[in-house]
N, C-alpha and C positions, 0 to 999 in steps of 0.2 A: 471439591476441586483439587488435581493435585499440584502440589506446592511448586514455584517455577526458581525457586529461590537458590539464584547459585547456578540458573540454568543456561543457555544461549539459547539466542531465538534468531533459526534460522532458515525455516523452509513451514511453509501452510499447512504442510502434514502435520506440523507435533502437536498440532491442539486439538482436543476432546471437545466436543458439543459440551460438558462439562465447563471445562479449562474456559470459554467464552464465554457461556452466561456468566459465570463468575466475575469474570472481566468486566462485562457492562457491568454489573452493579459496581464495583468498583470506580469505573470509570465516570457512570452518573455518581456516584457520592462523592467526589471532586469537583464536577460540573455546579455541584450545589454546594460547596464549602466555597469555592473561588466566587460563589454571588455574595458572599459574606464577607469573606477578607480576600486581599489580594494575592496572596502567597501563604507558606505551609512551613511547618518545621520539621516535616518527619523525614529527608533526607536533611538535613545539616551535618557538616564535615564530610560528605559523600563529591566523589568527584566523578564527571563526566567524559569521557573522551569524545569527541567526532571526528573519525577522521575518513574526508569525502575525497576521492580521487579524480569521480565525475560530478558534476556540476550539480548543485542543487539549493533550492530554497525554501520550499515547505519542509522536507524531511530535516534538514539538518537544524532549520530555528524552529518548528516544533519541538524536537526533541532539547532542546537546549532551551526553550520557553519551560516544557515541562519541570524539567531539573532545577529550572529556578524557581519555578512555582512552588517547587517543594524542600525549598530552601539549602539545594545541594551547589556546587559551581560547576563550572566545564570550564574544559579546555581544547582547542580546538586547530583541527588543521584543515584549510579548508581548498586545497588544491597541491597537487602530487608534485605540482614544481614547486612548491614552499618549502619540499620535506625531503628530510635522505631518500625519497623514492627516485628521484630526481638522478642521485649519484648513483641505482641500483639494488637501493635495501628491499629485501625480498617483503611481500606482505606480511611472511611470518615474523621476521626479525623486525619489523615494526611492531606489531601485536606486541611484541616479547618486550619490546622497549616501554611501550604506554603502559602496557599493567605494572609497570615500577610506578609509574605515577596516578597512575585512577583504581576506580573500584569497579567501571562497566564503562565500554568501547562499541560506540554507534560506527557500522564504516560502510562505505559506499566505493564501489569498484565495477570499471567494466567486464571482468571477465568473471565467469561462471565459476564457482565454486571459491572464490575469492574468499569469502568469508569465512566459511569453512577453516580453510586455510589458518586463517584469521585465531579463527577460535579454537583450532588444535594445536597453537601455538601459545598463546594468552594462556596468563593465569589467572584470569576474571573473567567474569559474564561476554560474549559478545552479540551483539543484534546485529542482523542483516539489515541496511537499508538499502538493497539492491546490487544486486550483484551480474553488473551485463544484464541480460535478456532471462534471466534467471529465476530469480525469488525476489520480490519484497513483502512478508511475513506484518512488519507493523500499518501497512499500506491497507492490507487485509484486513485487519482488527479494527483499526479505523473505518474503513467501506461496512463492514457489519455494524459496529455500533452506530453509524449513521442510519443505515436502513433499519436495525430496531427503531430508531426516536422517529424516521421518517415514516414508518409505514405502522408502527405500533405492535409490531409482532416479526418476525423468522418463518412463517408459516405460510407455507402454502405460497410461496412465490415463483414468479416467473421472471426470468430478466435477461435479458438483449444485452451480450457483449459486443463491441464494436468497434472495427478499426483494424491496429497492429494485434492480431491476436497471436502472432508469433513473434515476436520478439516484447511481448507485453507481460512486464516480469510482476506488471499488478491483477493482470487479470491470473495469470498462472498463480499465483499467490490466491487470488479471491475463490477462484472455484474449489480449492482444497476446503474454505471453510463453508461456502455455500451448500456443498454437497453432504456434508452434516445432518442439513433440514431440508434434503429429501429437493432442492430446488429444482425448477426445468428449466433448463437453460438453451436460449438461440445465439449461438455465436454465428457473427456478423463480418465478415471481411472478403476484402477479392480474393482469388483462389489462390496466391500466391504467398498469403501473411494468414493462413487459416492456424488455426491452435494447434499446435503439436501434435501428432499422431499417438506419441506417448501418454499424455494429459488427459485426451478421448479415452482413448482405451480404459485407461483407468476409471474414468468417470463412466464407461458404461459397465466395469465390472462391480459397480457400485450399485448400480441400477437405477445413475442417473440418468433423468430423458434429454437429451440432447438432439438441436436439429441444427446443421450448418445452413448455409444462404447466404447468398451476396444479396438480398431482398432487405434495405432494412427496415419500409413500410411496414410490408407485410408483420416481420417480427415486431415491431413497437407495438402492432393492433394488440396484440395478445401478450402485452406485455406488461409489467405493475412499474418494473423499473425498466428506464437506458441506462447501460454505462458506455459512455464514450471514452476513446481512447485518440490519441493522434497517431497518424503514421509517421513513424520516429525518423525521422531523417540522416541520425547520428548513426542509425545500422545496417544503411546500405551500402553496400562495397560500389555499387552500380545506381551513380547520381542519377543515369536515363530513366533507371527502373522507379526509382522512387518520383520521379518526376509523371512519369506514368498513371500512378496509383494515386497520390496525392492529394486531398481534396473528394476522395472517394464518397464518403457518407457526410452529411452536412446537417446540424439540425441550425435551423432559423424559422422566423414567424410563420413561411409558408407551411412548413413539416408540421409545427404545433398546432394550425389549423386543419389537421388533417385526422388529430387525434380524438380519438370518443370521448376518451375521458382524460381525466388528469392523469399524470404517467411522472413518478419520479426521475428526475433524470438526473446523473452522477459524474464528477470526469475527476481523475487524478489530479488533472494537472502538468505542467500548464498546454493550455490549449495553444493552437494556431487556429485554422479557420472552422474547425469542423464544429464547433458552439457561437453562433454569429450572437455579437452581445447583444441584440434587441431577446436573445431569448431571457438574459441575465433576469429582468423582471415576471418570468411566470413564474407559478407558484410551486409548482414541481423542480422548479431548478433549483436544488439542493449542493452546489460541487464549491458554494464559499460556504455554506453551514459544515459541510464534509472537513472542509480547511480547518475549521476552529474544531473541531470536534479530535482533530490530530493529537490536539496539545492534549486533553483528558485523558484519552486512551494512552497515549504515553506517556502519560503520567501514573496511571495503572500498573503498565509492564515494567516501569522502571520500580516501583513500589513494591512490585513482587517478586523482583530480580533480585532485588538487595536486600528481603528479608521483613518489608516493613509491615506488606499486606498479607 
């Protein structure tokens, strides 16, 4: 695996089928030290930045559970009006400011290329935790090593995206690593939020199999996993259009009655209605084990960012 140490992580491209196996093991061999003790010492004196612009709660107290699990601190900014962003400081001259105080910088922003930004400005590590409609890269890692523990292998999958496929900076993230192990993938949306034109193309010079569809029956039949996504409401310019679309695909008890077989199903997070909680108890519904599985895998990349793994 090569060494990430000292590196930023910030687009689904930079990892090698290498680079993740690697990772899961990693990430499981935390998974089984934290059933033993609570917490770790191999970051101690390591400091954390997070600094979120848009709103968030899995990504930014994972990453901040991880760092403390492994016994480093944070420090954190958790909205753009607490911070000189407010009076106009560019995202770089924040960058520039926090690496005087941390050793690696989690940041979250709505606009594309943000992090970037970010990290050509920093003089430490920085992770993308989303950036706009963009990339989220540890969202990704996370979604893999779930579906290793959940399906017991990478292999020979098939899996149904669904929802915002354009402006879904976790599914744009996900299929860079999927497409690794050779996946088939049905992306699922109304004709209007379908995946990028860009993202396709690439994945079929890959000689990924790809089939679009507004059908999400049909693709679930032949499907091992869902990943659900929500239609995001925060990026529509036009309130009617998304008012429109809304509510489009739906899994609830009727849908899982419909299913051959058990079918993993996944969601970033957080939901509105498109996972109705009577499904919360089937057995395939994986997207709170996904949750907890956050903190490992971040606990991974921060381990091998700063040198330790």
């Amino acid at each position: 695996m090569a060494s990430l140490k000292g590196k930023d992580i910030l687009h689904g491209n930079q990892f090698s089928k290498r680079d993740i196996d690697g990772m899961i093991k990693i990430a499981s061999d935390f998974e089984k030290e934290l059933k033993k003790k609570d917490s770790l010492t191999l970051l101690k004196g390591k400091i954390l930045a997070t600094l979120f612009f848009e709103p968030s709660t899995r990504t930014r107290l994972s990453f901040e559970t991880a760092m403390q699990r492994l016994g480093g601190g944070v420090i954190s900014m958790a909205s753009a009006e607490g911070s000189s962003a407010a009076k106009g400081e560019t995202v770089g001259d924040t960058a520039r400011t926090v690496s005087q105080y941390a050793d690696v910088i989690v940041i979250r922003h709505p606009r594309i290329g943000s992090a970037k930004e970010a990290a050509d400005a920093a003089s430490i590590p920085v992770i993308n935790a989303g950036d706009g409609a963009g990339q989220h890269p540890t969202q990704a890692l996370l979604d893999i090593y779930t579906i290793h523990k959940e399906l017991g292998s990478l292999k020979n999958l098939v899996v149904s995206m669904v929802g915002d496929l354009k402006n879904g900076r976790t599914v744009h993230a996900l299929v860079e690593l999927l497409s690794l192990y050779q996946a088939r993938l049905h992306f699922v949306s109304p004709e209007n939020l379908r995946m990028p034109e860009e993202i396709t193309s690439n994945l079929k010079k890959k000689g990924i199999e790809i089939e679009e569809t507004e059908d999400l029956e049909k693709a679930a039949s032949g499907s091992l996993l869902i990943y659900m996504t929500r239609i995001q409401k925060e990026r529509f310019t036009d309130l009617t259009e998304y008012e429109r679309v809304k509510g489009s695909y739906v899994i609830d008890g009727e849908f899982l009655k419909k299913l051959k077989k058990k079918t993993t199903i996944l969601h970033p997070l957080p939901r509105v209605d498109e996972i109705r909680p009577e499904v919360d108890v089937y057995p395939g519904a994986a997207y709170f084990r996904q949750v907890r599985n956050g903190v490992f895998v971040r606990m991974a990349l921060l381990a091998m960012i700063l040198g330790k793994r």
